[in-house]
C-alpha positions, 0 to 999 in steps of 0.5 A, spaced: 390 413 226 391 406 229 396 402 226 398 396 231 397 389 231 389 386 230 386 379 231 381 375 234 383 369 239 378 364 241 382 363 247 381 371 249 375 372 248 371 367 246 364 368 242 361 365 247 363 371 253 360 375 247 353 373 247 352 373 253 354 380 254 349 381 249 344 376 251 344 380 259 344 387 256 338 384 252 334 382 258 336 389 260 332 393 254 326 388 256 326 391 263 326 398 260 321 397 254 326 398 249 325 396 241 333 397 240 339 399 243 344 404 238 352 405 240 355 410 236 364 409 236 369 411 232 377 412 233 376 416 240 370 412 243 371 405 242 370 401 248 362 399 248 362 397 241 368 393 242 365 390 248 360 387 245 363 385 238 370 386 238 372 390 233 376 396 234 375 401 229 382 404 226 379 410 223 372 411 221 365 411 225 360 407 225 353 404 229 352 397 233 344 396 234 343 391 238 336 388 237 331 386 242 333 379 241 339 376 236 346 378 234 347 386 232 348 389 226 355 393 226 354 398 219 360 403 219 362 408 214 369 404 212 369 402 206 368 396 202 374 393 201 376 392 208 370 389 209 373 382 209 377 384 214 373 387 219 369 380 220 376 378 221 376 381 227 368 381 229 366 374 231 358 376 232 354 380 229 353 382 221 357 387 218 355 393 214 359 399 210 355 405 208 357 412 209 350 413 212 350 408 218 344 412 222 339 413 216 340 405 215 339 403 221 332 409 222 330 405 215 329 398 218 326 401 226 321 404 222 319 397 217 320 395 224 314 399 227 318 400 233 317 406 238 323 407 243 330 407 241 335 406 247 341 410 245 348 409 249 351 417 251 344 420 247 347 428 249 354 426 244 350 422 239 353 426 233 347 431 231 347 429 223 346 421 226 341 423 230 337 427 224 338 421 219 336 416 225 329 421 226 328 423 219 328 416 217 324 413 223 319 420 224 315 416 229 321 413 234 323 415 241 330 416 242 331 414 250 338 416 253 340 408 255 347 411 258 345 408 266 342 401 263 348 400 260 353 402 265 349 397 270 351 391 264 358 393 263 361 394 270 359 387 271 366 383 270 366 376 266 373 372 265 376 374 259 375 381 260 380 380 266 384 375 262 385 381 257 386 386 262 391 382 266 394 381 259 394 389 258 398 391 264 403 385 263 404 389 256 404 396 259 409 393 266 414 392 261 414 397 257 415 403 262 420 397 265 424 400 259 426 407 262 433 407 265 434 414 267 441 414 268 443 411 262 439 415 258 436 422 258 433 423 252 426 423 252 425 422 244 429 415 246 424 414 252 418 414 248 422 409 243 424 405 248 417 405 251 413 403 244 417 398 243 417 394 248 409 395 246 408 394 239 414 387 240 409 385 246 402 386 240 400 392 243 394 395 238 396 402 240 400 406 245 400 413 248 406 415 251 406 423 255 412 426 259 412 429 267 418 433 265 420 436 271 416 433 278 420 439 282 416 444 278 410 440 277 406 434 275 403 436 269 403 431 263 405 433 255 407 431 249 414 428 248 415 432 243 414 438 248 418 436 254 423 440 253 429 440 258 428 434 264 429 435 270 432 430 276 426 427 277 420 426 271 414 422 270 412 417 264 405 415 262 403 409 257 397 409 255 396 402 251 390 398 249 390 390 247 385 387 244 380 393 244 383 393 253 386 399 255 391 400 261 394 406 263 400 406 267 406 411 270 412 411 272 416 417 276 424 416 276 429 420 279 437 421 278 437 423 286 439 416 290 435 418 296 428 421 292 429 415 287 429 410 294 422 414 297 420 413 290 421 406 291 419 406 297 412 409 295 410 403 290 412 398 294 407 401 298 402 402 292 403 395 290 401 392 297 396 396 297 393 394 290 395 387 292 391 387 298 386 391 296 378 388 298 373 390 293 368 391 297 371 397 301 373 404 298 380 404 295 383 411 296 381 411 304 386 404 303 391 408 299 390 414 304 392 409 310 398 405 306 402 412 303 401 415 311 406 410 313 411 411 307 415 418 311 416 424 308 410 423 304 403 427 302 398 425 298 395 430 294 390 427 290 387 420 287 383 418 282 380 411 279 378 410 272 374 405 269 370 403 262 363 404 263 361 407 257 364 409 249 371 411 252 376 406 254 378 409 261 373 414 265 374 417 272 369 413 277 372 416 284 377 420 286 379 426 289 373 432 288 369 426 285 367 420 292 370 414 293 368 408 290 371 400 291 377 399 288 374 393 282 378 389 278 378 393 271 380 399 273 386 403 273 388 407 279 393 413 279 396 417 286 399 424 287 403 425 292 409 430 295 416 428 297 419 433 301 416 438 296 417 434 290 412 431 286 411 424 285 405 420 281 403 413 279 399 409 276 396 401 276 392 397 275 387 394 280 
């Protein structure tokens, strides 16, 4: 469960940028003939709702229909005594708690005589939703919208990019705290890292271990790490006002891999900071880190939100190169003189 700090600021996220959001995606459902949109979320699967709406569930699941012109209904299984909170949060749209959000929303479609129904991800719409939807509307047709939306949603507005520069401060500062000299404990890492978060307003933070990077690369639970190498890696995960940002940090106790290391960010930063949008980041990463000695890298990626979930693979190694937009996150593999080192940043 979710249990960090929640609001709505009009300075962040102003209404307005809502309702356009809403209104582009609209003429969107015009184009392709759709009587509505339905977007499905819960605890793991936040990010359209959210993006639409701004609210964020802690905890139950629910359905935002997007009609073809007007605000969206959000109806969620919550229940009612944190309704008052929930407009709180959400500045568009009306509000509903029932624990059958999809037979509500089939009622109204088929009053409504509508035909098709657009639905974000169509093939994760859990079995029971799809059932109430379909019994309630026996007439409907449910069309997989994943491509439209993901055409609306890749388009960046400003307070977007506010909110994810604001994110990356956010996860800067937290990874910020690790001293791997000073301490050594990884539970004290993990503390010292959520902290930084949760001080910064942070509504969630997830925090993994790379214990030892002279073994391998591979990320665990904090409470699984075990024994830490001399050289490691820590990744947080923290999302702020319904944005996500992953960053990593590798660190070793060896003066001269912690200057290679030192040397690969730096070189990661220019490259981040020269970064043309219009070109395909990992062939702009592949020539940075080739100047950096002794290094080799062994695999990229570059996440994105276009869909439900917060961050999602878009290119990499093993899946084609993309241009490095703003909103994303990108994250590097490479070896040093036979030790592995991985970080990660916002572009």
């Amino acid at each position: 469960m979710r249990r960090g700090f929640y609001s709505w600021d009009e300075a962040e996220l102003p209404k307005a940028a809502l309702e356009a959001r809403c209104a582009r995606l609209q003429r969107a459902m015009a184009r392709e003939k759709l009587d509505g949109l339905a977007l499905y979320t819960n605890i793991a699967r936040p990010a359209a709702v959210s993006w639409l709406i701004g609210f964020t569930p802690y905890w139950s699941e629910g359905l935002l229909f997007v009609p073809p012109a007007g605000a969206p209904d959000f109806a969620t299984a919550l229940s009612k005594r944190v309704a008052e909170w929930m407009r709180a949060v959400t500045p568009v749209g009306a509000l509903l708690t029932t624990p059958k959000p999809a037979e509500y929303f089939g009622r109204r479609l088929a009053a409504s005589g509508a035909r098709r129904l657009g639905v974000l991800e169509l093939d994760m719409l859990p079995n029971v939703h799809a059932a109430e939807l379909l019994d309630a509307a026996p007439e409907i047709e449910l069309v997989d919208a994943s491509q439209m939306f993901c055409a609306e949603r890749i388009q960046r507005d400003d307070a977007e990019r506010g909110l994810f520069a604001h994110t990356a401060v956010i996860a800067r500062e937290a990874l910020a705290q690790i001293d791997s000299a000073q301490n050594r404990n990884a539970f004290h890492m993990l503390g010292a890292v959520e902290k930084s978060a949760r001080d910064n307003r942070a509504e969630d933070v997830q925090v993994s271990l790379a214990p030892d990077l002279g073994r391998d690369a591979g990320f665990v639970r904090v409470d699984r790490a075990g024994d830490i190498g001399a050289a490691f890696a820590i990744r947080a995960s923290v999302a702020y006002k319904s944005t996500w940002v992953r960053r990593t940090r590798s660190v070793s106790t060896d003066p001269a891999l912690a200057a290679r290391f030192a040397a690969l960010e730096a070189t990661m930063d220019g490259a981040v900071a020269r970064n043309d949008a219009g070109k395909n980041i990992g062939a702009q990463i592949v020539a940075a880190l080739a100047q950096v000695s002794g290094a080799q890298l062994t695999s990229w990626s570059l996440e994105e939100c276009r869909g439900s979930a917060p961050l999602q693979i878009v290119g990499g190694t093993g899946y084609g190169d993309v241009p490095g937009r703003a909103c994303s996150v990108l994250t590097v593999h490479a070896s040093v003189n036979g030790v592995n080192w991985v970080s990660s940043r916002p572009v």
